[in-house]
C-alpha positions as CSV (number, residue, x, y, z in Angstrom):
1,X,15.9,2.7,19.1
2,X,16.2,6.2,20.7
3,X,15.6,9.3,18.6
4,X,19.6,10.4,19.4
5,X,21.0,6.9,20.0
6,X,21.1,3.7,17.6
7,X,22.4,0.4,18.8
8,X,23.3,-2.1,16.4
9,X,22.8,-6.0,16.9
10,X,23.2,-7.0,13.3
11,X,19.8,-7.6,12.5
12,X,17.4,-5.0,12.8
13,X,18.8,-1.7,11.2
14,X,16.1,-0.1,9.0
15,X,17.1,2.1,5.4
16,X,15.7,5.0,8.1
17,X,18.2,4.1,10.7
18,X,21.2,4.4,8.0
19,X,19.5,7.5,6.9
20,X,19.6,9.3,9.9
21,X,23.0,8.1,10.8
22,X,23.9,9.3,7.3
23,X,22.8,12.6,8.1
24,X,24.9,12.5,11.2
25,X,22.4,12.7,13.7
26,X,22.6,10.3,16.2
27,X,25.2,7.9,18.0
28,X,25.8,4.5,17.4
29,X,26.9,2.1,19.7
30,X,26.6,-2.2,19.7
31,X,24.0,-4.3,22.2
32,X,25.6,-6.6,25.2
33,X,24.4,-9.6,22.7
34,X,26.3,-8.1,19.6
35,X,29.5,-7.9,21.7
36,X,28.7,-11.4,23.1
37,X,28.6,-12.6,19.5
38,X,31.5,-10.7,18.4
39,X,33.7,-11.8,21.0
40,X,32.7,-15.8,20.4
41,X,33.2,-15.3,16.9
42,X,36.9,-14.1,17.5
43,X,37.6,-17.2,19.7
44,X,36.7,-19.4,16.9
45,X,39.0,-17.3,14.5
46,X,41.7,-17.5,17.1
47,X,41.3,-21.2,18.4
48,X,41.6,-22.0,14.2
49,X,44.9,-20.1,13.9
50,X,46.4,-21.4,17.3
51,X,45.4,-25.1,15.4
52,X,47.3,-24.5,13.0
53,X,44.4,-24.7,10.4
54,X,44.9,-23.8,6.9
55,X,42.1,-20.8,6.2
56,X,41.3,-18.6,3.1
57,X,42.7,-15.1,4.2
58,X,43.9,-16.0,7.4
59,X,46.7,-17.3,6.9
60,X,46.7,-17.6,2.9
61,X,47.2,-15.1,-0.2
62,X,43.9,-13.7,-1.3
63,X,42.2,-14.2,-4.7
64,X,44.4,-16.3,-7.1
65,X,47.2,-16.0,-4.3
66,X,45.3,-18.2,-2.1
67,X,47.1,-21.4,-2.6
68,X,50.1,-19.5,-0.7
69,X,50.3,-19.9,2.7
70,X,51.6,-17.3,5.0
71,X,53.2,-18.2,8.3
72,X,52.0,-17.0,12.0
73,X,54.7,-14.1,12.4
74,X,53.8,-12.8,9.1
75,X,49.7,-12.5,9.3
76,X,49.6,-9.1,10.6
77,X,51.8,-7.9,7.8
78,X,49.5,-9.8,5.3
79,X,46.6,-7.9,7.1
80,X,48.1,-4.6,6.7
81,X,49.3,-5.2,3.0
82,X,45.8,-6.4,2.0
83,X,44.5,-2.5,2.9
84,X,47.6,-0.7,1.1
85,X,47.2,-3.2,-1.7
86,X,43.1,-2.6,-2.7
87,X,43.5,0.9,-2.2
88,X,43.0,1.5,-5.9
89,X,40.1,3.7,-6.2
90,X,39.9,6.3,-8.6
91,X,37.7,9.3,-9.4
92,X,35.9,11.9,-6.9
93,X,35.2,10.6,-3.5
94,X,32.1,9.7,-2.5
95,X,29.7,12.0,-0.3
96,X,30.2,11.9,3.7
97,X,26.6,11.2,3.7
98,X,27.5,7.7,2.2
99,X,30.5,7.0,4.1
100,X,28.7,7.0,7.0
101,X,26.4,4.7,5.9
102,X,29.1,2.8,4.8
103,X,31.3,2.8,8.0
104,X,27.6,2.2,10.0
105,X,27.0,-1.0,7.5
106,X,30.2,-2.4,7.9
107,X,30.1,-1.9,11.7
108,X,26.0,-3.5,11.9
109,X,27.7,-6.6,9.9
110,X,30.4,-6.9,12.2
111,X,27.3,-6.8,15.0
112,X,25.9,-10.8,13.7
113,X,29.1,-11.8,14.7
114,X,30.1,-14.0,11.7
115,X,33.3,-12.3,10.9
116,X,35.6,-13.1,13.6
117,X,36.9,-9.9,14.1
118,X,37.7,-8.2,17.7
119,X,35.7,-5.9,19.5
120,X,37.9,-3.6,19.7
121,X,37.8,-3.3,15.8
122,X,34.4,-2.4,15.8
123,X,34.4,0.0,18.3
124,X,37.2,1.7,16.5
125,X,34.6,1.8,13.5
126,X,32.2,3.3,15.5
127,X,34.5,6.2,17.1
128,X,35.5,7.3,13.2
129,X,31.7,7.6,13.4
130,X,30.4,8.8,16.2
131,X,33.3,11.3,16.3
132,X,32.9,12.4,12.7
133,X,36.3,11.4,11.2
134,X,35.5,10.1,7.5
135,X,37.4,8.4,5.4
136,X,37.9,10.1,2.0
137,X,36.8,7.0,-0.8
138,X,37.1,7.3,-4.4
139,X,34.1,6.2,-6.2
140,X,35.3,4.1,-9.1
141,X,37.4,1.3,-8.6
142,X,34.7,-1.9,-7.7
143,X,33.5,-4.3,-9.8
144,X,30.9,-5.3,-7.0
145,X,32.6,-9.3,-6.9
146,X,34.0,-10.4,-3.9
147,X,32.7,-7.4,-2.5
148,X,33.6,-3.4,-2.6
149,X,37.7,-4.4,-2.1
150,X,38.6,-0.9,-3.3
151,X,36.2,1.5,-1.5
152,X,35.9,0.1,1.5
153,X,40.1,-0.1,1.6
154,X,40.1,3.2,1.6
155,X,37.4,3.8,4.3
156,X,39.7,0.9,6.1
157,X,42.9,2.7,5.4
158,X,41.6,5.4,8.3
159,X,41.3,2.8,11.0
160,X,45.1,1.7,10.7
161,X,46.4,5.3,10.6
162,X,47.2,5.7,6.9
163,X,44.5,6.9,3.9
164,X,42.5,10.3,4.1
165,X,40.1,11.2,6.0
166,X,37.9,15.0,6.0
167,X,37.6,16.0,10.0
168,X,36.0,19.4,11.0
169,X,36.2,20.5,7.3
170,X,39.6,19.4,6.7
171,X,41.2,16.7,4.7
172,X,43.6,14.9,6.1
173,X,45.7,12.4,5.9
174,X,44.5,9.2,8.3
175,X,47.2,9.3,11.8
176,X,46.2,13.0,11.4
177,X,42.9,12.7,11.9
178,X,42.6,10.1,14.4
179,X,45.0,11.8,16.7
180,X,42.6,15.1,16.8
181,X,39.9,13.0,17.0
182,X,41.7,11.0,20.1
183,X,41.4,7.9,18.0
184,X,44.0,5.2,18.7
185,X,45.0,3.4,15.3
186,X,44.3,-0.5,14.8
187,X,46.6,-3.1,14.3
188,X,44.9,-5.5,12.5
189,X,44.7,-8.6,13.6
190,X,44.6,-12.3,11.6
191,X,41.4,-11.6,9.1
192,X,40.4,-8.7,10.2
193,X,41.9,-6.9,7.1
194,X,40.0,-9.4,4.7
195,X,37.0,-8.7,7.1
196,X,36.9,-5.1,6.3
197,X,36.8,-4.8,2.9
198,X,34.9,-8.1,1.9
199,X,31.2,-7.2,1.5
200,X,28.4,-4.8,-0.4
201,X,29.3,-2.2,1.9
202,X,29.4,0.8,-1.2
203,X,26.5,-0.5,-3.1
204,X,24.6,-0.8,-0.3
205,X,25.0,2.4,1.1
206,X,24.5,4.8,-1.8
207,X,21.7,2.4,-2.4
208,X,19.9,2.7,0.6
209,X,20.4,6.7,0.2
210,X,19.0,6.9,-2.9
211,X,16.1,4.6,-2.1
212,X,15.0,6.4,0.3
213,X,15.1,9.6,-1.5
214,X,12.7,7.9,-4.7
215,X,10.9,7.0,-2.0
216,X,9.9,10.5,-1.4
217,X,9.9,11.5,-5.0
218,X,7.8,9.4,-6.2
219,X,5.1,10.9,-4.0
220,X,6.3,14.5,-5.3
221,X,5.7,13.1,-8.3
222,X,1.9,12.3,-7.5
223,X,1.7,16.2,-6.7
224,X,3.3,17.5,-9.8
225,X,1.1,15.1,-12.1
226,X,-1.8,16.3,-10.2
227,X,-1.0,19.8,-10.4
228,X,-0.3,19.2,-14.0
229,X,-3.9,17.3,-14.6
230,X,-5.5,20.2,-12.9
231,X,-3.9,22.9,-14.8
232,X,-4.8,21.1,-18.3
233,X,-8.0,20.9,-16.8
234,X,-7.6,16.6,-17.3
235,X,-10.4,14.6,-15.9
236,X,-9.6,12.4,-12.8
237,X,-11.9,9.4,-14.6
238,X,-8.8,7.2,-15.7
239,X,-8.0,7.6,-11.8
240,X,-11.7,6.3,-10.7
241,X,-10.9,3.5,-8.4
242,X,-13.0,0.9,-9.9
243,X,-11.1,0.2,-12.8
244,X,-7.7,-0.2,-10.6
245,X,-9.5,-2.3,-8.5
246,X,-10.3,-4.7,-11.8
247,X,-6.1,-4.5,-12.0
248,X,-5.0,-4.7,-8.6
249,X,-1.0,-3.9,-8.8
250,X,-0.7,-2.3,-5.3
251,X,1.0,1.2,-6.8
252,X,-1.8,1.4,-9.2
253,X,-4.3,1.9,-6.3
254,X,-2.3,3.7,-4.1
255,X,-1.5,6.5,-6.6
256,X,-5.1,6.7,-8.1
257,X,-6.1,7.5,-3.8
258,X,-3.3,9.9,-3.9
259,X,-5.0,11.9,-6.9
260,X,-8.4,12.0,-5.5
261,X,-6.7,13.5,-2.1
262,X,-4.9,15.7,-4.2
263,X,-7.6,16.9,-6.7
264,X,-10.5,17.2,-3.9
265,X,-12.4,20.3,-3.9
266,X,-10.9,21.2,-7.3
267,X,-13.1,24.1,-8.3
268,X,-10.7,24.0,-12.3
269,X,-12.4,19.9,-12.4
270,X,-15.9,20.9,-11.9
271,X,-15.6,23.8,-14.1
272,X,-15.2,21.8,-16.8
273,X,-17.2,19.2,-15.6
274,X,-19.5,19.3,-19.7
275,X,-16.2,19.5,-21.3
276,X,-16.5,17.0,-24.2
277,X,-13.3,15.7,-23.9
278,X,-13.4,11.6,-23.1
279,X,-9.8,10.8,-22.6
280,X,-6.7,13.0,-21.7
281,X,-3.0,12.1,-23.1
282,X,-1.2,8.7,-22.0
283,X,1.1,10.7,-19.8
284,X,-2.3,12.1,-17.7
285,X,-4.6,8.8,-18.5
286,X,-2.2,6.0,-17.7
287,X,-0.3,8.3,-14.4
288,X,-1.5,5.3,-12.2
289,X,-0.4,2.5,-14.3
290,X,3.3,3.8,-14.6
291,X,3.9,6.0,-11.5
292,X,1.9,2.9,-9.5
293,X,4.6,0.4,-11.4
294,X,7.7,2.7,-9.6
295,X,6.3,2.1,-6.2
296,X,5.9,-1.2,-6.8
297,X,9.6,-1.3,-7.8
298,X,10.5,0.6,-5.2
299,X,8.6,-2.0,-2.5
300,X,10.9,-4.3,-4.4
301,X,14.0,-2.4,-3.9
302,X,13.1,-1.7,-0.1
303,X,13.1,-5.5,0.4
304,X,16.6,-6.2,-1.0
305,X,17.7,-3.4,0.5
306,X,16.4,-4.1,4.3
307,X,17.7,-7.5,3.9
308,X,21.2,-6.9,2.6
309,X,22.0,-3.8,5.7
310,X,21.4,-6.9,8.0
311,X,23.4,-9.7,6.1
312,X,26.8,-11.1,6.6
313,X,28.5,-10.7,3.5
314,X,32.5,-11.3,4.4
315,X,34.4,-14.5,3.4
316,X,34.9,-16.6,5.3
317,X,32.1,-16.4,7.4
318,X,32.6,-17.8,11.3
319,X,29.5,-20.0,12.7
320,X,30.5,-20.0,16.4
321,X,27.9,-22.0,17.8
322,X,29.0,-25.0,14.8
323,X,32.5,-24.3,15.8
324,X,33.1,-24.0,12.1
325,X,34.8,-21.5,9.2
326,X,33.4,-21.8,6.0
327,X,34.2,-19.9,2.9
328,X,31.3,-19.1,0.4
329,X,30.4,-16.2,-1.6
330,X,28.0,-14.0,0.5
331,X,30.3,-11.1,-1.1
332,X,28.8,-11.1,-4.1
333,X,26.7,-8.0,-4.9
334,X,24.0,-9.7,-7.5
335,X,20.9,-9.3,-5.7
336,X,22.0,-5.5,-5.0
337,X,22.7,-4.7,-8.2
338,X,19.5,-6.1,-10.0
339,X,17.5,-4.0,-7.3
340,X,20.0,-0.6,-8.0
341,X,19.4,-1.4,-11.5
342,X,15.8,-2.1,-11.4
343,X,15.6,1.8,-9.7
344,X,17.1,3.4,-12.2
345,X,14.8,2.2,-14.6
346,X,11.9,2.7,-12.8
347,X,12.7,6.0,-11.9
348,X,14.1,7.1,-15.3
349,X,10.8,6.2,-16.5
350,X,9.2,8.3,-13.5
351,X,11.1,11.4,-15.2
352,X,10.2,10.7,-18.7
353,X,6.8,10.8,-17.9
354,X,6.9,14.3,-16.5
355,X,8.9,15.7,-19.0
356,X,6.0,14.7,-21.3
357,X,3.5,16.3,-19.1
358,X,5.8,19.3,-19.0
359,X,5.5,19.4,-22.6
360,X,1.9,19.3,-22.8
361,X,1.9,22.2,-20.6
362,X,3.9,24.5,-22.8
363,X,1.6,22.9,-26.2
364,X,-1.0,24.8,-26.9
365,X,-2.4,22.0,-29.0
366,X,-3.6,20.1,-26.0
367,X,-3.5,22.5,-23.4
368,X,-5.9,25.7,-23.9
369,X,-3.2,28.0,-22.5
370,X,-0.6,30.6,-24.0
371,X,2.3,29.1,-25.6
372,X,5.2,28.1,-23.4
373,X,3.2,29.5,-20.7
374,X,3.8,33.1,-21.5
375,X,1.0,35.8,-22.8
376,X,4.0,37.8,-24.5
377,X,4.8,34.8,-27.1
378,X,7.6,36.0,-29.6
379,X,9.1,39.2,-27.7
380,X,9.3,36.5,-25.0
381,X,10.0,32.9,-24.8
382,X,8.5,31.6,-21.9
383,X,9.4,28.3,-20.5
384,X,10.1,26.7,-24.0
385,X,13.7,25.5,-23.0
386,X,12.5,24.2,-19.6
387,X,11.1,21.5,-21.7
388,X,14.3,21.3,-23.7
389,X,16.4,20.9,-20.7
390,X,14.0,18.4,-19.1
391,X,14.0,16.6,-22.5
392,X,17.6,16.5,-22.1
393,X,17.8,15.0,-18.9
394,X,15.1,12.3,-19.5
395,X,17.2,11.5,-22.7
396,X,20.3,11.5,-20.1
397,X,18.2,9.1,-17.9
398,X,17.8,7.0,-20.8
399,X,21.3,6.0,-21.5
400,X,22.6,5.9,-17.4
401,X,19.3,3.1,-17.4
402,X,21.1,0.5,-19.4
403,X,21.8,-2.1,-16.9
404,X,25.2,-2.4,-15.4
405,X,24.3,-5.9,-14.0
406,X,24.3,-7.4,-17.0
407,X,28.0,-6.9,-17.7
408,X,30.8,-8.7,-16.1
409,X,34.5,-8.7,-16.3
410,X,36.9,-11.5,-14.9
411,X,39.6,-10.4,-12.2
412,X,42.0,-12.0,-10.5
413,X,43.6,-14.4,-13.2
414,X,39.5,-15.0,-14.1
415,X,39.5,-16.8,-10.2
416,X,37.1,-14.1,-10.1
417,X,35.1,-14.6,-13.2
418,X,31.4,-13.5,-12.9
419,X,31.3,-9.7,-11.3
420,X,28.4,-8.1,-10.7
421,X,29.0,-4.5,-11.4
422,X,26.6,-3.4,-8.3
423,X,28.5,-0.2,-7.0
424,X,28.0,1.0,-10.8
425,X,24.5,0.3,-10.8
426,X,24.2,1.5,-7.2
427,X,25.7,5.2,-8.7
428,X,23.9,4.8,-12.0
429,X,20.4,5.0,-9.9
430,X,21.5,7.9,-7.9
431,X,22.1,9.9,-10.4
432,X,19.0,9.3,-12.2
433,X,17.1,9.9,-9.3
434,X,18.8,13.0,-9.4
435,X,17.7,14.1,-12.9
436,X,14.5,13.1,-11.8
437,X,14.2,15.9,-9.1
438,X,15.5,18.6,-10.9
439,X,12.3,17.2,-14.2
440,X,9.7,17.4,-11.4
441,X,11.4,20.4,-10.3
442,X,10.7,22.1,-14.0
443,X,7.2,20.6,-14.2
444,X,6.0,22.0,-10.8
445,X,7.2,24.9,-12.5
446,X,5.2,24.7,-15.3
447,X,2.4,23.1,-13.4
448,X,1.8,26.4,-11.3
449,X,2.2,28.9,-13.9
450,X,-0.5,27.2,-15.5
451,X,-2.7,27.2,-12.6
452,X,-2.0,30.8,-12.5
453,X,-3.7,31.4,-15.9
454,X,-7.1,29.6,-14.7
455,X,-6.8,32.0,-11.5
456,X,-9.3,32.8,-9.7
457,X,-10.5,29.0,-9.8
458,X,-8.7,26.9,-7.9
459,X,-7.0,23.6,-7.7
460,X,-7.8,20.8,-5.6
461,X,-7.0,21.5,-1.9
462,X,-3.4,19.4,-1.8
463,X,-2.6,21.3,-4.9
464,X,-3.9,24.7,-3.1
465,X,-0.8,24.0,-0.6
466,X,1.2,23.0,-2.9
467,X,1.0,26.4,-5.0
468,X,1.3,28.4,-1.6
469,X,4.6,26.7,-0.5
470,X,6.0,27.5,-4.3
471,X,4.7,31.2,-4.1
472,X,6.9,32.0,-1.6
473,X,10.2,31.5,-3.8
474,X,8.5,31.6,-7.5
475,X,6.8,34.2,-8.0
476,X,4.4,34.2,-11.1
477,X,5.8,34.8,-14.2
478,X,5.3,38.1,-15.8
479,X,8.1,38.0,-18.2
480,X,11.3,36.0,-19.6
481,X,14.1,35.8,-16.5
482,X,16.0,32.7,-15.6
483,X,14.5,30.5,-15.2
484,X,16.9,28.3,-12.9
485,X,16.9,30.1,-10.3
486,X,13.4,28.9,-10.1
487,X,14.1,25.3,-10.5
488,X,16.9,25.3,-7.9
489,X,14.4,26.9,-5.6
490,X,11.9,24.5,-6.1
491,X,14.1,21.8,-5.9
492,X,14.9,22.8,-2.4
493,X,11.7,22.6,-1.2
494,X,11.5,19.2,-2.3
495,X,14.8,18.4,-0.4
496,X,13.9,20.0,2.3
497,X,10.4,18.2,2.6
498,X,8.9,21.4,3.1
499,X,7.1,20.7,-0.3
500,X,5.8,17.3,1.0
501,X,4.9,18.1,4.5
502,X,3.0,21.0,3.4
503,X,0.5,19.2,1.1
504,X,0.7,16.5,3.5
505,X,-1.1,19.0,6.2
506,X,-4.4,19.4,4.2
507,X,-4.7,15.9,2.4
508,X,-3.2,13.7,4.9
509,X,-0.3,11.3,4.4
510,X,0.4,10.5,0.9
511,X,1.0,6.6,0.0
C-alpha cells in the first residue's frame, strides 16, 4: 500500500494500516476485486428478497422480534428504525482516533463482500472518512454480543443524515455535517442497517489502538528497567543469555538482548564489577521473565487482533459464489475480549513492576543513593510521592485488570444469553496501558536522577541517549518543585517516539 493511499480488499489490513488511518493520514479507497465482490454479494441479497425468502433482518424483527416478518414496502423503514432504535449509548464519546478506525474497519469488512450491502454504502463510509466527518459515539452502551449494536449506531446514524458528527472542530448534528462535507445521505437499503452495526467494530478498534501503543511501551519499558539497573548499579548476570536460552519463551530472550544493547559500554557496570553483591531484587533479577512474558502476550494479542480487522463478523453473512445466506454468530466478540483482557493484565503487571523498581530507587536500603533521590532529605522531599502516585496507579491497574470477559449478562428476552463484554475489556486495556505510561514516565524520572548522582560515570550507551533526550525537558533536580511537570514532559517524549527513536540510533532497533 502507498505511504498516502490505503486500498482495502478485506483481507490484508495490518493494526499499522488502521493506525495510520487513525491518525488521519492517508486516504482510503476499495480494490476493483473488493467492489467486484461487493457488488455480487448485493445480487444475492437482492435475488433472496425478490424470492420472496424469509431472512433474519431482512425482512424480519431483530433479536427476539425475529419471528416477525416485515413486508417489502416496509424494509427500508425497518432499516432506518433499527439505527434510531440501538442508538443507546451513554457516557463520553470515544476519541476521533478510534472512530476512524472504527468507520475504516467496518468499511475493510464490507470489502470481503459477505454482507450484501451496496457499493454505494461503502463508499459513503469511506467519504465520512476520507473527508474527516466523524461520528460522535458514546462509549458505554455494548455488551460486545451480537456485536457493538450501540456504538456503531451511532457512527451509522451519520451516514443516514441524523446522529452527531465533529467536522473542522465542530459538533454537529449529522445532515449538517454531511452537507458541508458534500456528503449525500443514505437510504438504507434491505440489511444494510443490520449490516452496519452487526460486528466487533468498537472493540476492535480501541483494541488495535492500544495494541499498538504496548507495543511500543513495552520496549520503553526495556529502557527504563535498564536505566534503573544501571543507576542501582544491578548486575546484567540474571540477563546472561545462557540461562534464557535453557528457558526459551521468545520475550525472555528478546528482552535479555535488549539489556545487553542497552547496558553496553556501561562504565557504572564495570565500576562495580568486585562488588559482592550475587543477586539484585526480583523486580531487576527476573526483568526478562516478566517483561519477556508481556511481549509474548502481546504476540498473542497481535494475532487476534490481525485476524479479526480482516473477518466478516455481520449476520447473516452472504456466500455469493454458494448462492447462499446463512445466519451464524461471527458477531460475537469472545476471542477479542480474551485478547483485550489478556493486555490488560499483562500490561498492568508491566506497570507494577516498575513502580517497584521506582521504589527501590528512592530506598536507600537497596540503593546506595540519597533518600528519595534528594541530598537535602527533610527540608526537602524529593521524589517520595512519585512513588506514591505510581503506587497508586499500579494499585488502579490492579482492579481495571479483573477480567470483563468473564461476566455475561442476557439481552434481548435472554435470546441473547451469553455476552462477551469485549468493548469493556477493549476500554479496560487502554486505560491501563495508559497508567502504564505515565509509571514508566515516573521511573525514567527517577532512573535519571539517579544516574545523575553516579555522574561522571556513565551508563551504558542506549541509556547515554536516553538521559540526553530527557535533559532537554528535565533538568536535574537540585531541589523540591513539581514534579509533574516533569512526568508530563517525559511522557511526551514517549508519545512522540522521540524517546524510542533516539536510543534506537546508538543501539539499533529494539525487539
Amino acid at each position: 500500500m502507498e505511504k498516502d493511499h490505503i486500498t482495502l480488499d478485506g483481507f490484508c489490513l495490518t493494526p499499522e494500516d488502521v493506525e495510520r488511518v487513525a491518525a488521519g493520514d492517508p486516504a482510503v479507497s476499495l480494490t476493483d476485486e473488493a467492489k467486484k465482490r461487493i457488488n455480487a454479494s448485493r445480487e444475492c441479497i437482492e435475488s433472496a428478497v425478490q424470492g420472496g425468502e424469509r431472512i433474519y433482518g431482512v425482512n424480519t424483527g431483530f433479536g427476539a422480534l425475529s419471528n416477525v416478518v416485515i413486508g417489502p414496502d416496509q424494509i427500508e423503514e425497518l432499516q432506518r428504525n433499527l439505527i434510531r432504535s440501538h442508538c443507546t449509548g451513554i457516557g463520553e464519546p470515544f476519541p476521533e482516533e478510534e472512530v476512524r478506525a472504527m468507520m475504516l474497519l467496518r468499511a475493510n469488512f464490507f470489502a470481503r463482500g459477505n454482507s450484501g450491502v451496496r457499493l454505494e454504502l461503502v463508499q459513503t463510509l469511506l467519504d465520512l472518512l476520507n473527508r474527516r466527518v466523524h461520528p460522535v459515539v458514546p462509549q458505554k452502551g455494548s455488551v460486545g454480543a451480537s456485536g457493538d449494536l450501540a456504538p456503531l449506531a451511532h457512527m451509522s446514524s451519520v451516514l443516514i443524515g441524523e446522529g452527531e458528527a465533529q467536522y473542522r472542530g465542530k459538533r454537529l448534528n449529522g445532515s449538517e455535517a454531511l452537507k458541508k462535507a458534500g456528503i449525500t445521505p443514505v437510504k438504507l437499503k434491505a440489511k444494510e442497517g443490520l449490516a452496519m452495526i452487526n460486528g466487533t467494530g468498537a472493540m476492535t478498534s480501541t483494541g488495535t489502538l492500544a495494541l499498538l501503543k504496548a507495543e511500543r511501551l513495552s520496549k520503553i519499558a526495556d529502557i527504563a528497567g535498564t536505566a534503573t539497573l544501571d543507576a542501582l548499579r544491578g548486575t546484567l548476570t540474571a540477563f546472561d543469555l545462557d540461562i534464557q536460552a535453557v528457558r526459551p519463551h521468545p520475550g525472555q530472550m528478546k528482552v535479555a538482548k535488549n539489556f545487553h544493547r542497552l547496558m553496553e559500554h556501561s562504565e557504572i557496570t564495570i565500576s562495580h564489577k568486585d562488588c559482592p553483591r550475587i543477586q539484585d531484587a526480583y523486580s531487576l533479577r527476573c526483568i526478562p521473565q516478566v517483561h519477556g512474558a508481556v511481549r509474548d502476550v502481546l504476540d498473542y494479542v497481535r494475532k487476534v487482533i490481525s485476524i479479526e480487522i480482516n473477518s466478516a463478523t455481520d449476520n447473516p453473512l452472504v456466500f455469493p459464489e454458494q448462492n447462499k445466506i446463512e445466519s451464524g454468530g461471527n458477531f460475537h466478540g469472545e476471542p477479542v475480549a480474551f485478547a483485550m483482557d489478556f493486555l490488560g493484565i499483562a500490561m498492568s503487571e508491566l506497570g507494577g513492576i516498575a513502580e517497584r523498581r521506582i521504589e527501590k530507587l528512592l530506598n536507600p536500603v537497596f540503593s546506595d543513593l540519597p533518600p528519595f533521590l534528594t541530598d537535602k532529605g527533610g527540608l526537602h522531599s524529593g521524589l517520595m510521592m512519585v512513588q506514591v502516585s505510581a503506587a497508586a496507579l499500579a494499585s488502579e491497574n490492579k482492579i481495571l485488570a479483573s477480567p470483563a470477559s468473564v461476566d455475561s449478562i442476557p439481552t434481548s428476552s435472554d435470546k441473547e444469553d451469553h455476552v462477551s463484554m469485549g468493548t469493556t475489556a477493549a476500554r479496560k486495556a487502554k486505560e491501563i496501558i495508559e497508567n502504564v505510561e505515565q509509571i514508566l514516565s515516573m521511573e525514567i524520572l527517577a532512573s535519571s536522577q539517579g544516574l545523575h548522582f553516579l555522574e561522571p560515570l556513565k551508563p551504558g550507551t542506549g541509556i547515554r541517549a536516553a538521559y540526553r533526550v530527557i535533559r532537554e525537558v528535565v533538568p536535574p533536580i537540585k531541589g523540591d518543585r513539581p514534579f509533574h511537570k516533569d512526568i508530563v514532559a517525559i511522557r511526551n517524549l514517549i508519545e512522540t517516539g522521540k524517546l524510542l527513536e533516539e536510543v534506537e540510533k546508538v543501539s539499533g532497533p529494539l525487539l
